[in-house]
DRENDO-1510 file (C-alpha; in Angstrom, 1 decimal, always signed):
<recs>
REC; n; res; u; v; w
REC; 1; UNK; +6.4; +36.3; +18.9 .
REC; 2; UNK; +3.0; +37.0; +17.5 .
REC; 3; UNK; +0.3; +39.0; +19.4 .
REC; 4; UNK; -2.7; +36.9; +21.0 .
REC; 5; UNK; -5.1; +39.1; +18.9 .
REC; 6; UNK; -3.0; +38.2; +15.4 .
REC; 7; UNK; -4.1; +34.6; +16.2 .
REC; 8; UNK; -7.5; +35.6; +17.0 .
REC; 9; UNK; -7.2; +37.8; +13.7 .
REC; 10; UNK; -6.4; +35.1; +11.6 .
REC; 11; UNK; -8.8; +32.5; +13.4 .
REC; 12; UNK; -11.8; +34.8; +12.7 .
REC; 13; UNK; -10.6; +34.9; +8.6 .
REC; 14; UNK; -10.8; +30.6; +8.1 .
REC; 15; UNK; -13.5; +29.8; +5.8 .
REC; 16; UNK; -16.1; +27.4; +8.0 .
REC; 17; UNK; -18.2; +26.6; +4.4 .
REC; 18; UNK; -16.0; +25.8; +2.2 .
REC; 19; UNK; -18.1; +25.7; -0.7 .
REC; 20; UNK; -18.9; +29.2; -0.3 .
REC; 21; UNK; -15.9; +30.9; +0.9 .
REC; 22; UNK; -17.7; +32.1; +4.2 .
REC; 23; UNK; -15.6; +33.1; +7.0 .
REC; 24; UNK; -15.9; +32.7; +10.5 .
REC; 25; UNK; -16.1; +36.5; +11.0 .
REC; 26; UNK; -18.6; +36.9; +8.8 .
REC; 27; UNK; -21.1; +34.1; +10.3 .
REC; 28; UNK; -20.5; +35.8; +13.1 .
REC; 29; UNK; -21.0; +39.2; +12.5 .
REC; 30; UNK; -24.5; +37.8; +11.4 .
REC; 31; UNK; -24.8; +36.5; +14.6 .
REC; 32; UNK; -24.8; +39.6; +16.0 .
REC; 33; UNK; -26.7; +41.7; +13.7 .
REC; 34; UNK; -29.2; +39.3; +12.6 .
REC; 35; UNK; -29.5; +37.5; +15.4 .
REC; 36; UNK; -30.9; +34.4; +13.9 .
REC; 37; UNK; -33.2; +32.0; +15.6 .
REC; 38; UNK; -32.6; +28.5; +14.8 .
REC; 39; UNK; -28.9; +27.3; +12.7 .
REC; 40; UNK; -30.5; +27.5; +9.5 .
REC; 41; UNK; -31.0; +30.9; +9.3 .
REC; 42; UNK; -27.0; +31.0; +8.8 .
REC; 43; UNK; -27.5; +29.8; +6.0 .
REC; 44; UNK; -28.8; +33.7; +4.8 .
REC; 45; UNK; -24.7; +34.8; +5.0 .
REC; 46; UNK; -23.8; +34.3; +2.0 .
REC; 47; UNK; -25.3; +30.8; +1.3 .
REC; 48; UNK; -23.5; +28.9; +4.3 .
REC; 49; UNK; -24.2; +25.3; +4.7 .
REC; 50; UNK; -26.3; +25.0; +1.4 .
REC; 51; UNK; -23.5; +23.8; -0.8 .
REC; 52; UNK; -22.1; +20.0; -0.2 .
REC; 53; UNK; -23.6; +20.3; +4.3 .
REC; 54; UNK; -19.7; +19.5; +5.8 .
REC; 55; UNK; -19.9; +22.8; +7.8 .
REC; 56; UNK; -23.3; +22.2; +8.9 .
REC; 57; UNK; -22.5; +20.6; +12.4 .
REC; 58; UNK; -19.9; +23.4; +12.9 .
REC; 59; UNK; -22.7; +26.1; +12.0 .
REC; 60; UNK; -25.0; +24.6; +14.7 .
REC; 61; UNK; -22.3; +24.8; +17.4 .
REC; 62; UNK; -21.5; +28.6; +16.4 .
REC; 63; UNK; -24.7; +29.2; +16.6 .
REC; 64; UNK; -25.6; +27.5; +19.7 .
REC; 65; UNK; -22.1; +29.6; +21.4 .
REC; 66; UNK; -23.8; +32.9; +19.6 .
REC; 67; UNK; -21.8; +35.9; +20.5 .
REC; 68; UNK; -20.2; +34.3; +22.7 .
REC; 69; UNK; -16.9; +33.0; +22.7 .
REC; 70; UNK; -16.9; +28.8; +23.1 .
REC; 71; UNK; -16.0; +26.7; +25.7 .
REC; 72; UNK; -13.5; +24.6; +22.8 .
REC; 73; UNK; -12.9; +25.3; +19.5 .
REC; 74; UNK; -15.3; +25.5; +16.7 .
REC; 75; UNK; -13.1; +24.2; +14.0 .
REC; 76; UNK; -10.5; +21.6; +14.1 .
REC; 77; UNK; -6.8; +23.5; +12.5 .
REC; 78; UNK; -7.6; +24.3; +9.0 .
REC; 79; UNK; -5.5; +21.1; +7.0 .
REC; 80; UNK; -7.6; +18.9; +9.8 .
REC; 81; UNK; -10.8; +20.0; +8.5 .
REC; 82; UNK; -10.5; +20.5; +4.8 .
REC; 83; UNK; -9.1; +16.9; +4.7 .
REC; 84; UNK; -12.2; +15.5; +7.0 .
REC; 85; UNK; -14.2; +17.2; +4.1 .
REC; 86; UNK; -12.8; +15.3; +1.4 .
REC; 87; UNK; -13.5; +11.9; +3.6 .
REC; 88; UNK; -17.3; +13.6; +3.9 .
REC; 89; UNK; -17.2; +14.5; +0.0 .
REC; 90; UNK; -16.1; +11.4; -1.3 .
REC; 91; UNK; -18.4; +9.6; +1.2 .
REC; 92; UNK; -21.3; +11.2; +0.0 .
REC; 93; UNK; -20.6; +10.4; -3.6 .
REC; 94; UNK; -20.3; +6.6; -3.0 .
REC; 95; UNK; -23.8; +6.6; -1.0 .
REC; 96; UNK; -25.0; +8.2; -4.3 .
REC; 97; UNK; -23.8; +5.8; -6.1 .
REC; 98; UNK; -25.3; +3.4; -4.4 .
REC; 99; UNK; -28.6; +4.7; -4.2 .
REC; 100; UNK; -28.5; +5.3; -8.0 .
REC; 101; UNK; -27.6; +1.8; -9.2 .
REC; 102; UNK; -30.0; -0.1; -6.6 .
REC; 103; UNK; -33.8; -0.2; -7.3 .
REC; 104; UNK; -34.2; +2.9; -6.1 .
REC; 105; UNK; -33.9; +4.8; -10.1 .
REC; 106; UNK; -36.9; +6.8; -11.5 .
REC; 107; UNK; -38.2; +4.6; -14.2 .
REC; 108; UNK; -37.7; +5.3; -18.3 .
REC; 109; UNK; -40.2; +5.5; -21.1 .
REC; 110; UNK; -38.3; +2.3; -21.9 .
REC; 111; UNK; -39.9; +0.8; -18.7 .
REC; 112; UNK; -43.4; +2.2; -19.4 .
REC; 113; UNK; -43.2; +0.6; -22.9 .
REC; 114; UNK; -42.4; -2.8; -21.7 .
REC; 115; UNK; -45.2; -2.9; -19.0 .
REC; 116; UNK; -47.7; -2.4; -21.7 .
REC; 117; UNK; -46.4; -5.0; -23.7 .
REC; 118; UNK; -46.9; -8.0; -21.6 .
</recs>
């Protein structure tokens, strides 16, 4: 039987931004020493949340719990929420595919040319 604290142990090591390999005990021992004011001033541990935004909405409720300890948990089990990340990742690729091939594309020299011709 494992201890209650191993769990807690092990909990505090899962990376919440993925991108940059920040764990939940580091966001939040900068919780506690920093004491940030708003969520985005996470992002100053170790670059959380500025890489693809997934673990933004889990950064906002850690920081809203502060030191703390939730009324839930944070983070959904760890397979849970690196496969929700891929759903977001791929997600966010398709809307930029979207956006690139609709009228929305910054305009070429070819474009400029044309204009002047008429």
């Amino acid at each position: 039987m494992t201890h209650p604290r191993e769990n807690d142990r092990d909990d505090l090591d899962r990376e919440v931004c993925l991108c940059f390999h920040v764990t939940l005990r580091k966001l939040k021992q900068h919780l506690r020493v920093a004491k940030p004011q708003f969520a985005s001033q996470l992002s100053e541990c170790f670059g959380a949340g500025t890489g693809c935004g997934w673990c933004r909405p889990f950064l906002r409720k850690l920081h809203e719990a502060g030191s703390a300890p939730p009324a839930s948990p944070i983070l959904p089990d760890a397979a849970s929420y690196q496969s929700a990340r891929g759903e977001y990742l791929a997600r966010t690729a398709q809307n930029r595919v979207d956006a690139d091939s609709g009228s929305g594309r910054q305009p070429s020299a070819d474009d400029a040319d044309a204009g002047s011709a008429q």
